[in-house]
C-alpha positions as CSV (number, residue, x, y, z in Angstrom):
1,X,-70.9,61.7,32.1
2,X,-69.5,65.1,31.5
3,X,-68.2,66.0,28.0
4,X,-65.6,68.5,29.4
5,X,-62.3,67.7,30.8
6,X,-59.8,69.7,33.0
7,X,-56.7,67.1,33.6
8,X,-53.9,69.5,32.7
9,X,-54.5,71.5,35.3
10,X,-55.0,68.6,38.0
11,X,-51.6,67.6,37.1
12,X,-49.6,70.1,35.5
13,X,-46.1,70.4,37.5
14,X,-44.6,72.9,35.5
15,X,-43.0,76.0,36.3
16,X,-46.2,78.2,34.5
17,X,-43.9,81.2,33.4
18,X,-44.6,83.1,30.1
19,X,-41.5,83.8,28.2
20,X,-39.7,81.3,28.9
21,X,-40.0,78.8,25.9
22,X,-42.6,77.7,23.7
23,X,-43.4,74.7,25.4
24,X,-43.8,76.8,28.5
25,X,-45.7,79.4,27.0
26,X,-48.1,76.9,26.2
27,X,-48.3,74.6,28.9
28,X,-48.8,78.4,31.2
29,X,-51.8,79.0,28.6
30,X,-53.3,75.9,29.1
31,X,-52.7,76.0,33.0
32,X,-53.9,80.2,33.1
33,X,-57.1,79.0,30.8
34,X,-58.1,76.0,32.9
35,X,-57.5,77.5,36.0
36,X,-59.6,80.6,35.1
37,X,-62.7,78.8,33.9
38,X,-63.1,77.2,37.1
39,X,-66.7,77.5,37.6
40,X,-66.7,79.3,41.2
41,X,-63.6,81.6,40.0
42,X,-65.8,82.7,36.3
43,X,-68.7,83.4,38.5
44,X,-67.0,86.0,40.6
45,X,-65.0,87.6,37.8
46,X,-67.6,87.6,35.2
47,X,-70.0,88.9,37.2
48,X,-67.5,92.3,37.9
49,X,-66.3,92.0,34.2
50,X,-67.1,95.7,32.5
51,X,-69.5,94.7,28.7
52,X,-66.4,96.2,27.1
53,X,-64.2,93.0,28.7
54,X,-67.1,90.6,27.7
55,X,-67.4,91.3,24.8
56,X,-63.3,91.6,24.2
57,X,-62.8,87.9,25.5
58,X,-66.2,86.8,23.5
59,X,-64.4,88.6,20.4
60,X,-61.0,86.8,21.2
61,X,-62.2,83.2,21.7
62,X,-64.5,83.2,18.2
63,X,-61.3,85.0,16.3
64,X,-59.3,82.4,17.4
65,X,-61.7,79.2,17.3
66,X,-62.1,80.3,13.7
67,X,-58.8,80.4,13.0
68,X,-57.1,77.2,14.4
69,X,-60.2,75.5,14.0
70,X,-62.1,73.2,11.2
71,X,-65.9,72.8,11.1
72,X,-65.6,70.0,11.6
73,X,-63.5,70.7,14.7
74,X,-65.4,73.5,16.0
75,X,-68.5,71.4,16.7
76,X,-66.9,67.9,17.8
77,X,-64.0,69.5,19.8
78,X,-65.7,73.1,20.9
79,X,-69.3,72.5,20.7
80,X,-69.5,68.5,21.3
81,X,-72.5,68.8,19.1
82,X,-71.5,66.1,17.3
83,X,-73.8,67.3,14.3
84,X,-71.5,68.3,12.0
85,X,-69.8,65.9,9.2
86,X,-67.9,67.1,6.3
């Protein structure tokens, strides 16, 4: 059984503009972000992605992912390691 989901985007009916409220904003985010690691679409773009943009994106993911995120978190909800307890 996979450990990774990508519903919102399979049924996501909302307008997916930025700007428009907060709500929006983050229902675009999570639209853009699950549209964009579809695995055919990262294998084209990644592959054409300059080291500069991999490592900017590797940079933004672990700067956020530490921020919003517990330890805890981080390897139930990121990693699905499941080997962390606090």
């Amino acid at each position: 059984m996979a450990q990774h989901t990508h519903e919102f985007v399979e049924n996501y009916d909302g307008i997916g503009a930025f700007g428009w409220d907060r709500n929006t904003d983050e229902e675009t985010i999570m639209f853009y972000l699950q549209k964009f690691s579809d695995d055919a679409l990262l294998k084209i773009v990644v592959n054409r992605m300059t080291d500069t943009e991999l490592e900017e994106i590797y940079t933004l993911i672990n700067r956020l992912l530490k921020t919003h995120l517990t330890e805890t978190e981080y390897h139930t909800r990121f990693l699905k390691d499941g080997t962390h307890q606090e």
